[in-house]
C-alpha positions in Angstrom: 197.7 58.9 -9.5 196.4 58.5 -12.5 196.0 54.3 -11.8 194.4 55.3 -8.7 191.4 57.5 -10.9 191.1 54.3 -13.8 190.7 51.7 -10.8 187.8 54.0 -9.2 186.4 54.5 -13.1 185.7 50.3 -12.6 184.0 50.7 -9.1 180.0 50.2 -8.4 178.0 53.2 -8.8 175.2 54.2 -6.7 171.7 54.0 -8.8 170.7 57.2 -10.0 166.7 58.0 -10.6 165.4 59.3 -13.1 162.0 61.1 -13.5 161.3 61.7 -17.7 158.2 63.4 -18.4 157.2 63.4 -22.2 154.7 65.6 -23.7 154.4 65.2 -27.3 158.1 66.3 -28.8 159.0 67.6 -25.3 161.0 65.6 -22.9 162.3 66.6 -20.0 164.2 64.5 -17.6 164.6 64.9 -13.6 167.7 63.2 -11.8 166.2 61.7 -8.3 169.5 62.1 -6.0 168.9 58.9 -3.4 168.8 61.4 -0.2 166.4 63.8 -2.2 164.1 60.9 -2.4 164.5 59.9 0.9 163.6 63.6 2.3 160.9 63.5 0.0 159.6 60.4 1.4 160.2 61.6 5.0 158.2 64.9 3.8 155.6 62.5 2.6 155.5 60.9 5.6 154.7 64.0 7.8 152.7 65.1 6.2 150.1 62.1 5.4 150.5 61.7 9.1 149.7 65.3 9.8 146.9 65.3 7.1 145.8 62.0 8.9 145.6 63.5 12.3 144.0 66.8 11.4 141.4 64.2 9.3 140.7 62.3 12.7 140.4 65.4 14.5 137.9 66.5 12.3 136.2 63.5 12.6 136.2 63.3 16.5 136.0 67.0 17.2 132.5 67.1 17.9 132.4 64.4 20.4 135.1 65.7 22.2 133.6 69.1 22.8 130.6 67.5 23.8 132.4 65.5 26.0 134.0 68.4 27.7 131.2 70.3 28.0 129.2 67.6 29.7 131.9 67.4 32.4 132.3 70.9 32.9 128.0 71.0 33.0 128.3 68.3 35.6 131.2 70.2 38.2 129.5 72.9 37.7 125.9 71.4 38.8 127.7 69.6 41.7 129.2 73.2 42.6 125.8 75.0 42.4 124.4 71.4 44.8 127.2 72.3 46.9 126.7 76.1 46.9 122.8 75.4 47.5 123.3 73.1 50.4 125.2 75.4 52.4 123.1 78.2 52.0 120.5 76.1 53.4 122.6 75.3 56.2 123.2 79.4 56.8 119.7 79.9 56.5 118.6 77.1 58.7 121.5 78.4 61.3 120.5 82.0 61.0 117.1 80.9 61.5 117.9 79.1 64.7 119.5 82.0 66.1 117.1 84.5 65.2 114.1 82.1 66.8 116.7 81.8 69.6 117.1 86.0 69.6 113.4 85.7 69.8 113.2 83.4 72.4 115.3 85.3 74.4 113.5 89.2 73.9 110.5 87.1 75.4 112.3 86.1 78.1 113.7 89.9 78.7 110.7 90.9 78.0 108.9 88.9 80.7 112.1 89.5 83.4 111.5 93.6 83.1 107.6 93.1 83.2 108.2 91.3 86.9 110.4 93.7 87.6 107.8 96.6 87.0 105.8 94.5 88.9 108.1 94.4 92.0 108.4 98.3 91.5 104.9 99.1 91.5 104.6 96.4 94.4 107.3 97.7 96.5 105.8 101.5 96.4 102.3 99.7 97.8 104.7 97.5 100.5 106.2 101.1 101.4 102.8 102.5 102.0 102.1 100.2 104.1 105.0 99.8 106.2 104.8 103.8 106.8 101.4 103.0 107.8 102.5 100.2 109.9 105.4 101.9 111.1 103.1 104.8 112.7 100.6 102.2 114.3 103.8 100.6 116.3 103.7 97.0 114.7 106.6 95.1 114.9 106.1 93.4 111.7 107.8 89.4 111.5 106.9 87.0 109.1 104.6 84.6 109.7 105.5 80.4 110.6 104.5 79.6 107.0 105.8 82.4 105.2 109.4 82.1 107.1 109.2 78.4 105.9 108.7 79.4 102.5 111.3 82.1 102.3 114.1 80.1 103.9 113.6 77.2 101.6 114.2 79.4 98.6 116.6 81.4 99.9 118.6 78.2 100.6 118.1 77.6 97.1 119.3 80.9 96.1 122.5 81.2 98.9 124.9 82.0 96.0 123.7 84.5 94.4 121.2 86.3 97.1 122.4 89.1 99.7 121.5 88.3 103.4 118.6 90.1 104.5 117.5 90.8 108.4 114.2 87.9 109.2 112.6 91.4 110.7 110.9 92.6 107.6 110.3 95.9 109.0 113.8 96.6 108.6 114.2 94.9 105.5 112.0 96.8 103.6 113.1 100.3 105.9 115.2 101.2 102.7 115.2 100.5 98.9 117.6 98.4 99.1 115.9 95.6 97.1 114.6 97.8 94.6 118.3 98.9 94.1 119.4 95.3 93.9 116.7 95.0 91.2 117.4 97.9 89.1 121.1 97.0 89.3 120.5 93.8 87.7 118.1 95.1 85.2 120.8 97.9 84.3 123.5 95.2 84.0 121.3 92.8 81.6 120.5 95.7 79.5 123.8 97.0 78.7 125.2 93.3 78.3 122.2 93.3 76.0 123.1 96.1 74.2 126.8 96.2 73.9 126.5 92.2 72.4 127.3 91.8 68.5 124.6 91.5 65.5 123.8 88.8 63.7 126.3 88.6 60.8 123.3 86.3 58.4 119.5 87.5 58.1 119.5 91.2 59.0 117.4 90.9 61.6 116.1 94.1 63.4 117.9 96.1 65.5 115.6 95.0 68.4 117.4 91.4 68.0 120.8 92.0 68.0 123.1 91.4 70.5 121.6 87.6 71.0 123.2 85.5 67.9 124.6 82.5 69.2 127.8 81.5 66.8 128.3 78.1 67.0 131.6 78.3 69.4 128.9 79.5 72.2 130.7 83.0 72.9 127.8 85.0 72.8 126.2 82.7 74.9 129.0 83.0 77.8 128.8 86.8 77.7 124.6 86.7 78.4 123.0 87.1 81.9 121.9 84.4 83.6 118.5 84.3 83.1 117.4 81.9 85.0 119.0 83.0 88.3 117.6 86.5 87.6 114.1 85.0 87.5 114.8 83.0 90.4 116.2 86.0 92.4 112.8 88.1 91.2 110.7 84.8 92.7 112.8 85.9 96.0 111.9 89.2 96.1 108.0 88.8 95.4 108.2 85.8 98.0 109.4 88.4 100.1 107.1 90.7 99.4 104.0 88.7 99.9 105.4 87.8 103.3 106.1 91.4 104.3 102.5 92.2 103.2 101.3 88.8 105.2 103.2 89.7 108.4 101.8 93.3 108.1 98.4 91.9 107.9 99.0 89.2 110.8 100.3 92.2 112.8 97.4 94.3 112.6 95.0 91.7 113.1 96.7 90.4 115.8 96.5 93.9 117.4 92.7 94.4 116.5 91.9 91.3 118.1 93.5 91.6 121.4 92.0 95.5 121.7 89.1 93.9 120.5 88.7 91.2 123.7 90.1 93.7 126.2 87.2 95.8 125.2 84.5 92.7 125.3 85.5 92.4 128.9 84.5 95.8 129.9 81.5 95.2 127.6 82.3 97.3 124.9 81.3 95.8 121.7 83.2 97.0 118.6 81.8 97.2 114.9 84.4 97.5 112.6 84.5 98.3 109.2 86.4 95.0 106.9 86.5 97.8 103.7 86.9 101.1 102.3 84.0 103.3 101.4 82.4 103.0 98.3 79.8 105.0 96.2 76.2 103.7 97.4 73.8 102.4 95.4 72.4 106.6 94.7 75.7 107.1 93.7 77.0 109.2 96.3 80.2 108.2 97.7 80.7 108.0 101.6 84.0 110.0 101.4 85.2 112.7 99.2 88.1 111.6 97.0 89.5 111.8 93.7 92.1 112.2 91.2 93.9 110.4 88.1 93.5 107.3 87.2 97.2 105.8 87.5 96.9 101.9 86.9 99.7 99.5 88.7 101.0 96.5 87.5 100.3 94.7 89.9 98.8 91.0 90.2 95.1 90.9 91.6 96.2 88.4 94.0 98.9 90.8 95.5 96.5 93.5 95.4 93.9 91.8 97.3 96.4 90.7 100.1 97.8 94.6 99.8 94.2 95.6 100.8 93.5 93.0 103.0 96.4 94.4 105.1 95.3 97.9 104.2 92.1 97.0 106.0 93.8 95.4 109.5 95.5 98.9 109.6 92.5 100.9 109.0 90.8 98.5 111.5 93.9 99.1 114.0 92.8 103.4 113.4 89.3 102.7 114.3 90.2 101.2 117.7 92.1 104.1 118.4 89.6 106.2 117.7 86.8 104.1 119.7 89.0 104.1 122.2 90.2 107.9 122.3 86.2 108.2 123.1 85.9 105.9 126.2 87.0 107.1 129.8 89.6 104.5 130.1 92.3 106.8 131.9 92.4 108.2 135.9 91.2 111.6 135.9 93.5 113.4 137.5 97.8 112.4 137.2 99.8 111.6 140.5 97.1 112.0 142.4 96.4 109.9 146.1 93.4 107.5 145.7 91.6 107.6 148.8 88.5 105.5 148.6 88.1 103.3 145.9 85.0 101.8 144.5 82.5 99.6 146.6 81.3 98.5 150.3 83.4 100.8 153.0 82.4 102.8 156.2 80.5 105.8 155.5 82.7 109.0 157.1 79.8 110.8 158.4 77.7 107.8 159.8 80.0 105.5 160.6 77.9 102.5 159.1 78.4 100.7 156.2 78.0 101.8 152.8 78.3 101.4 149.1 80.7 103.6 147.6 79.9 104.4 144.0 83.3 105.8 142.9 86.7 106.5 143.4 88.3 109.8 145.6 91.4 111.2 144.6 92.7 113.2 146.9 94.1 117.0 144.9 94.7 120.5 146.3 91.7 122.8 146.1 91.7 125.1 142.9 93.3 122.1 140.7 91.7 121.9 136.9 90.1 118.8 136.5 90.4 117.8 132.4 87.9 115.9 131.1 88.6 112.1 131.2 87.0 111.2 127.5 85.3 113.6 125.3 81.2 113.8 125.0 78.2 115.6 125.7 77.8 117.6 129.4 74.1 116.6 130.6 74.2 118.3 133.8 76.9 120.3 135.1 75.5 122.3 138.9 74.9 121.5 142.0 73.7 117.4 143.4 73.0 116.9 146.9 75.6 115.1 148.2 78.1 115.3 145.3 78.5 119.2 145.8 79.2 120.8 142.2 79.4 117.9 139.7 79.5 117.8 135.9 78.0 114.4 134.3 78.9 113.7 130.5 77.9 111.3 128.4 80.6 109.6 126.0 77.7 107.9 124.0 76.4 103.8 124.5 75.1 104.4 127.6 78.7 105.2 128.8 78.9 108.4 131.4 80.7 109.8 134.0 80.8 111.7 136.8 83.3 114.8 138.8 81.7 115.7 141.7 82.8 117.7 145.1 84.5 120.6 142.6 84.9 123.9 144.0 84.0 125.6 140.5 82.3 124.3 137.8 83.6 125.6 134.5 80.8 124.0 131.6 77.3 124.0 131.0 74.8 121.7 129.7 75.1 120.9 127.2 78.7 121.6 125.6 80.8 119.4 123.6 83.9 119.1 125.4 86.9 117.3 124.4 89.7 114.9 126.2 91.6 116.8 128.3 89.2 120.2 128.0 89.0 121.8 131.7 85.5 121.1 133.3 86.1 122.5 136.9 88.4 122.7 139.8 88.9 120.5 142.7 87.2 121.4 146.1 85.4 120.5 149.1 81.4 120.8 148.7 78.6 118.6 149.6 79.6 115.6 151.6 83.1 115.9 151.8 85.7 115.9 154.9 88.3 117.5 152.5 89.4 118.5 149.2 89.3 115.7 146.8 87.8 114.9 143.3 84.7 111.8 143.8 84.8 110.0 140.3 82.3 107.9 138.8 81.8 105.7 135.7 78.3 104.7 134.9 77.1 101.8 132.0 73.1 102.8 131.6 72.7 104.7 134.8 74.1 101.8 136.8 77.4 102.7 138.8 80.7 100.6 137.8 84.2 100.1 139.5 85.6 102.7 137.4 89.0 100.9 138.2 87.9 98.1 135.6 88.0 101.0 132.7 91.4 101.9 133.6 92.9 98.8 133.9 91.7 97.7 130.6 92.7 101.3 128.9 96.5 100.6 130.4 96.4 97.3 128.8 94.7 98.6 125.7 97.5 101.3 125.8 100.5 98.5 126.1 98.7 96.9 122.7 97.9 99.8 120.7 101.0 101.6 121.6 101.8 105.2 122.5 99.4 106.7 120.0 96.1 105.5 122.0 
C-alpha cells in the first residue's frame, strides 16, 4: 500500500493556474482549477455572443421595424383596394337593380294606366251596346276588324280565353273587365309580397323588384309582356265592338234611308250632338259634373261616331213614327184598291183614288200617323171624312164614316180615334175609303205601306 502511494507521488501532475495579484506589500494568489477555466471561458463565450447579438440587434432594429411596417402598410392598402373594389361592384349591382326596379314601376305603371283605360272604355262600349241592344242591331265585326282580331288572337292562343265572334254577346257581361282586374290583382300582390332590396335602401315604392343575381326574383314576376299583349287584345276588341256597332247602325240608317227615297221622302239627319250656338244658348238642356275619362281621343271619336249612327237610327224612327206607312184599319177585307176600275154606280170606267176596306158599321177608325186635322165634316161623295196633314205636303184621307169624332183643327196622335166606320155618301155598304195624298195629288196608298213593312223588318219592332 504504501509502494502503491510513493509510485503515484512520481506520476505527472495536471498544470495548476495561478492568478497573483500584487498591490504594494499585498499579494494575494488565486488557484485557476482547469474546469473552472474552462466554464469560465464557456461563460465568456455566451456571453460575448449574447452581448454580440443584442449589439447587432441594436444595430438592425430600426430597419427591421421599418421593414415590417412597410409590409403590413402594403396588405393593408391591398386589403382596403380589395375592400374598395367590391363595394364598387355592390354599388354598381345595387344600382342595376334599382334602375331595373325603376324600369319595371314604369312598366306597371303604364300596364294599370291601359287598364284604366280599358275600364273607362268598357263603361262607354256598355253604353253603347244598351243603346244598340234597344235599337235591335245584331252587332258582328266588321271583314277588317275580324282580320285584325284573329291574327292576334292567334298570336295570343296560349294565354287568351275563347270569346264568341258575335260581339254583342261578348261584351253582354263583364267578363273581360273581370279577366282584366284579375290580372291586375294577381300582378299587384306578386308585386307586393316580393322581397326588398337587401343594398341601397331604396323606397318602399321599389321593393319587391331586386333581381339577385341567381334570377329568382325574376322567375316569381308577371309576365309583362303577355299582360301587355293580352291588354292590346282587349282594346283591339274594343275598337272592333265599337266599329261593328257603328257599321250596324249605319247600315240600318242607310237602308231606312233608300226605302224612304223611294216613296220620296227625303231625310235630313243630324251627323252630331247639340251644341251651344254661337249666342251661347245651348239647343238642349243638360248638365252636371265634369267627370273626365281616360280615354284616347281616337277611341273617343270612334265612340261618338257610333254614338251618332244610333242617334241617327232614333231619328228615323221618329220620322217614321210620323208618316202614314201602316193600313188603317187591322184584319180588315180590301175591297177596291187604288187606280182605274168600274165605277159601282155608273158602270163606266173610273179612277179610283184610294183603297176600301170593308169593316162593320160603328168600328173606331185610329188615326194612321199623327198630324194636324184640316177638315173633318161632310164632302160630297166621300160622306163624313176627316183629312190630316202629317207635315211635307204628306195627308190623308177617312172618308164614308158614320161619325166623325175630331174637329179642325186638333192635334191628334197615332192610333187616337177619329170616327167610326159607315156608309154615307157614295157608298153600296159599310166600308172605310182611304186615301194618301203628296201635295194635293192622290197616291197608291199601297206604296206607303209596303215601304213601312219593309221599313219595319229594318228598323225592328220598335218602329
Amino acid at each position: 500500500m504504501a509502494r502503491q502511494k510513493s509510485e503515484n507521488r512520481y506520476r505527472s501532475q495536471r498544470p495548476v493556474r495561478r492568478i497573483i495579484i500584487t498591490n504594494g506589500d499585498d499579494v494575494h494568489s488565486y488557484t485557476v482549477r482547469p474546469w473552472l477555466a474552462g466554464s469560465l471561458a464557456v461563460f465568456g463565450t455566451v456571453f460575448a455572443a449574447v452581448y454580440l447579438g443584442a449589439t447587432a440587434y441594436l444595430i438592425f432594429r430600426d430597419g427591421l421595424i421599418d421593414a415590417s411596417t412597410s409590409h403590413t402598410a402594403d396588405m393593408q392598402q391591398a386589403y382596403e383596394n380589395r375592400i374598395a373594389n367590391l363595394r364598387g361592384e355592390i354599388d354598381r349591382i345595387a344600382s342595376r337593380q334599382l334602375l331595373d326596379q325603376v324600369a319595371y314601376d314604369q312598366k306597371i305603371e303604364k300596364l294599370l294606366t291601359r287598364q284604366a283605360e280599358l275600364t273607362d272604355s268598357q263603361r262607354l262600349i256598355g253604353d253603347l251596346l244598351k243603346t244598340a241592344r234597344a235599337e235591335g242591331l245584331e252587332v258582328v265585326p266588321t271583314t277588317a276588324v275580324k282580320a285584325a282580331t284573329k291574327q292576334d288572337t292567334a298570336s295570343l292562343a296560349p294565354a287568351m280565353p275563347r270569346r264568341s265572334p258575335n260581339l254583342s254577346t261578348a261584351y253582354a257581361d263583364d267578363s273581360i273587365q273581370d279577366t282584366i282586374n284579375a290580372r291586375f290583382d294577381a300582378l299587384m300582390g306578386a308585386k307586393a309580397d316580393s322581397e326588398p332590396l337587401a343594398i341601397g335602401g331604396p323606397s318602399p315604392e321599389l321593393r319587391g323588384a331586386a333581381e339577385p343575381s341567381n334570377g329568382a326574383a325574376k322567375e316569381d314576376r308577371p309576365d309583362l309582356s303577355a299582360m301587355s299583349d293580352q291588354l292590346k287584345h282587349y282594346r283591339l276588341s274594343q275598337y272592333a265592338a265599337v266599329e261593328a256597332i257603328a257599321s250596324a247602325a249605319e247600315t240600318k240608317v242607310s237602308k231606312a234611308r233608300a226605302i224612304m227615297r223611294s216613296i220620296g221622302i227625303h231625310l235630313k239627319l243630324a251627323s252630331a250632338d247639340p251644341i251651344p250656338t254661337a249666342t251661347g244658348e245651348e239647343t238642349s238642356d243638360v248638365g252636371g259634373p265634369f267627370v273626365p275619362l281616360a280615354v284616347s281621343p281616337e277611341f273617343v271619336s270612334n265612340v261618338e261616331k257610333a254614338r251618332a249612327a244610333l242617334e241617327q237610327i232614333g231619328s228615323v224612327r221618329k220620322a217614321v213614327a210620323r208618316l202614314p206607312l201602316t193600313e188603317p184599319l187591322d184584319n180588315a177585307t180590301i175591297t177596291s184598291t187604288f187606280g182605274a176600275r168600274r165605277d159601282p154606280f155608273l158602270g163606266r170606267l173610273a179612277m179610283h183614288p184610294g183603297i176600301d176596306y170593308r169593316s162593320p158599321v160603328g168600328r173606331d177608325v185610329p188615326a194612321d200617323a199623327p198630324g194636324k186635322v184640316i177638315f173633318a165634316g161632310r164632302n160630297g161623295g166621300y160622306g163624313n171624312m176627316v183629312e190630316i196633314d202629317h207635315g211635307k205636303g204628306l195627308t190623308t184621307r177617312y172618308a164614308h164614316m158614320s161619325r166623325i169624332s175630331v174637329s179642325t183643327g186638333d192635334v191628334v196622335a197615332k192610333g187616337d180615334k177619329i170616327g167610326e166606320v159607315g156608309s154615307t155618301g157614295r157608298s153600296t155598304g159599310p166600308h172605310l175609303h182611304y186615301e194618301t195624298r203628296v201635295n194635293g195629288e192622290a197616291v197608291d196608298p199601297m206604296i206607303y205601306i209596303q215601304a213601312g213593312e219593309k221599313l219595319a223588318s229594318v228598323l225592328g219592332d220598335n218602329s
